[in-house]
N, C-alpha and C positions, 0 to 999 in steps of 0.2 A: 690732664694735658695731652692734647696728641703728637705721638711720636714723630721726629721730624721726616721725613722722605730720605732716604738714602738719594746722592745722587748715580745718575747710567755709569757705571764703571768697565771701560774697557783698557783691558792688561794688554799694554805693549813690550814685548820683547826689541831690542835693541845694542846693536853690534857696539860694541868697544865707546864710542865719546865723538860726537861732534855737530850735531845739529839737534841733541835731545831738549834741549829750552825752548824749542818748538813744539813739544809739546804739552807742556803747561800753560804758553801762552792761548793756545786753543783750547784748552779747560777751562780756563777763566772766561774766553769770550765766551762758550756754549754752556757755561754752568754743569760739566761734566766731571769726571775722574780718571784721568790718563795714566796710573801710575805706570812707570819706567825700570821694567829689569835688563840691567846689560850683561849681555855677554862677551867674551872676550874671546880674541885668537887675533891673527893676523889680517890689516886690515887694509893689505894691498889690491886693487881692483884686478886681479888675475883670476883664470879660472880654477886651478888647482884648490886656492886657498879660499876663494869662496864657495866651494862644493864642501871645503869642512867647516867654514863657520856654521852656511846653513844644516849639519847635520843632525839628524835624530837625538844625539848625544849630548851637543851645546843646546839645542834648542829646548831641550828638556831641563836642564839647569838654568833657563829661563823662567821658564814656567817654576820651577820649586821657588825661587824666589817670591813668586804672588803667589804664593799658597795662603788662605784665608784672606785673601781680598774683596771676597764675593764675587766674581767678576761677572758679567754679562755677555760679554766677548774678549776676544784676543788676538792679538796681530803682531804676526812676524814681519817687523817693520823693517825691512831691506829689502830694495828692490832685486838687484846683483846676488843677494844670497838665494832668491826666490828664481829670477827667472833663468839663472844659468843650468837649473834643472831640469828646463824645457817646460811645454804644457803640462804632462798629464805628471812629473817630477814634480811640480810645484804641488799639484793637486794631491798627489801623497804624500807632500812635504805636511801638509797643512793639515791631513786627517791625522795623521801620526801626534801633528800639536796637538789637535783637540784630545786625541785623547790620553796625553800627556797630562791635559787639562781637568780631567773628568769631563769629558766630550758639551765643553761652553763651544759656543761657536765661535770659527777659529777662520783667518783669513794671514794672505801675507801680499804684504805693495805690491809685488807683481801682478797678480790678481784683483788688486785692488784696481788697478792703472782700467782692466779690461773690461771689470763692473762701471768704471766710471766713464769710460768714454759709451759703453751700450746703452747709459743711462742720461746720459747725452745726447746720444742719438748721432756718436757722431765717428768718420770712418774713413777718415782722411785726417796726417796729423802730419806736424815736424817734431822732430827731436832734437832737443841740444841737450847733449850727455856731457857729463865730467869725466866719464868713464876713458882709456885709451879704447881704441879706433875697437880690436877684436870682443873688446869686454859688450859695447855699444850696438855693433849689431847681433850679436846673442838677445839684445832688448827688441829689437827691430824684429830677429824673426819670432821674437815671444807676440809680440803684437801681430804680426800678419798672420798665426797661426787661429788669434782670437777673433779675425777678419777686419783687421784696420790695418788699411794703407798706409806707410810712412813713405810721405813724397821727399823729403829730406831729411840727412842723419848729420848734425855737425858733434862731435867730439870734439870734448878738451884737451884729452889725454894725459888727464890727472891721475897719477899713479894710487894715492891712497886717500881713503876719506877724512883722516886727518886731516889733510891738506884743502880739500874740497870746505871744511869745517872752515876751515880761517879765510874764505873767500868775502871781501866786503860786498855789503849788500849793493854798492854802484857798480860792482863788478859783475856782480850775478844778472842783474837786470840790463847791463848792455851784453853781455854772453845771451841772455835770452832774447833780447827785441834783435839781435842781429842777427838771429838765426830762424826770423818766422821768414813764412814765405807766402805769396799771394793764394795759393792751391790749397795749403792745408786750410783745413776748418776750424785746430784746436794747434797750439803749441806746448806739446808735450815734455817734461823736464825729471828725468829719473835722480834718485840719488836722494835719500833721508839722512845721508850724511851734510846738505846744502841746505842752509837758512833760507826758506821760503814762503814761510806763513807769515813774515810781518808786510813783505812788498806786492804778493799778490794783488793789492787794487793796480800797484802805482804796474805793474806788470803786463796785466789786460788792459788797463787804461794806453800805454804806448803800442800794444800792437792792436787793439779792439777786437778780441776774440777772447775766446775761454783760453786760459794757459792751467794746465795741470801737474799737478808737483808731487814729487813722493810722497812730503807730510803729514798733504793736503788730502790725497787720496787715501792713506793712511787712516785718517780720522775719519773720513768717511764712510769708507767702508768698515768699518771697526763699529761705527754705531748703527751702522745699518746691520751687520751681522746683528746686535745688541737689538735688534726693532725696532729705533731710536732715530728723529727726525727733526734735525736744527734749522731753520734758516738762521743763515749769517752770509750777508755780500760781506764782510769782510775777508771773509776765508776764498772769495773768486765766485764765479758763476756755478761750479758746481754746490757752494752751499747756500744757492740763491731759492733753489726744488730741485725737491727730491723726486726721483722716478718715476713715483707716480702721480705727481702735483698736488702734494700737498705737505701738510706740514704739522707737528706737533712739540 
């Protein structure tokens, strides 16, 4: 009898509760393996307290969690924990994961946002954050440092990502079509705390553009770290092709 195929496993790290049944539903659509370690601290969108959830320390009691998972990749799935680091903060946020990890390759949604709009093609964006106002362009100059224009930044000024969590999906999707603008190319949407993998269609469908979501890029990048290449329009235009046009 032949052995069955394991399937692509990519270990996501994830802050304290509120949008992680995003991703299992993306496991299901892609036939993949998402498991989910949370870590825990305070989960107020300030910067103080997001410099210590992202730190060396919780993110490592991440990682021990999927210890014998196999994994293929790994991703520090917070946006806000990622990019309030700055550029080159994130990028040592994220070698330190791996090799926490036994050096699997290792990404986190800040970075994930930056692979996915290059791979896009695209350099011109809006942003509707849940984040309050200072948390929010901390994301803005993460992104301009990666050379993408943000011609608009609207903030919710949602204090914690618990709260962001109990947002209904009618509510997230007019926060988002109300803040595209005719200039941007892509409408961009940070926060892995925000339910956003099921309305994706109904989401580019009302502005007719690619909208890009924490979650969304999350699993993305997470399997492309993995070598791993889904098409699914259900997940938005970015998992319509991949980078380099094609598909496996």
């Amino acid at each position: 009898m032949q052995r069955e195929q394991r399937p692509v496993t990519v270990g996501i790290v994830y802050p304290d509760h509120a949008a992680e049944d995003d991703y299992p539903y993306a496991a299901d659509l892609l036939g993949v393996a998402l498991p989910v370690a949370h870590i825990y601290g305070t989960d107020l969108h300030a910067v103080p307290e997001l410099l210590d959830l992202g730190s060396p320390a919780r993110l490592a009691g991440g990682v021990a969690q999927l210890a014998g998972r196999n994994l293929d990749a790994l991703v520090w799935a917070c946006t806000s924990g990622s990019f309030v680091y700055g550029p080159e903060g994130a990028r040592l946020q994220v070698e330190q994961l791996a090799r926490a990890a036994g050096d699997v390759p290792t990404t986190s949604t800040g970075i994930a946002f930056t692979e996915a709009l290059r791979a896009l093609g695209l350099s011109r964006v809006a942003v509707a954050a849940s984040y309050p106002r200072d948390v929010a362009e901390l994301f803005v100059a993460f992104l301009a440092a990666g050379g993408t224009e943000v011609v608009s930044l609207a903030d919710a000024g949602i204090d914690t990502a618990a709260e962001v969590g109990t947002l209904p999906e009618d509510a997230v999707i007019e926060f988002v079509a109300c803040n595209d603008r005719p200039d941007a190319e892509a409408l961009v949407v940070p926060d892995t705390a925000m339910h956003t993998l099921r309305i994706l269609p109904e989401l580019e469908k009302r502005i007719g553009k690619p909208v890009l979501t924490a979650n969304q890029v999350t699993v993305w990048h997470g399997l492309q770290c993995a070598g791993y290449t889904v098409i699914c329009p259900d997940l938005g235009s970015l998992f319509e092709e991949d980078a380099d046009h094609g598909a496996r």
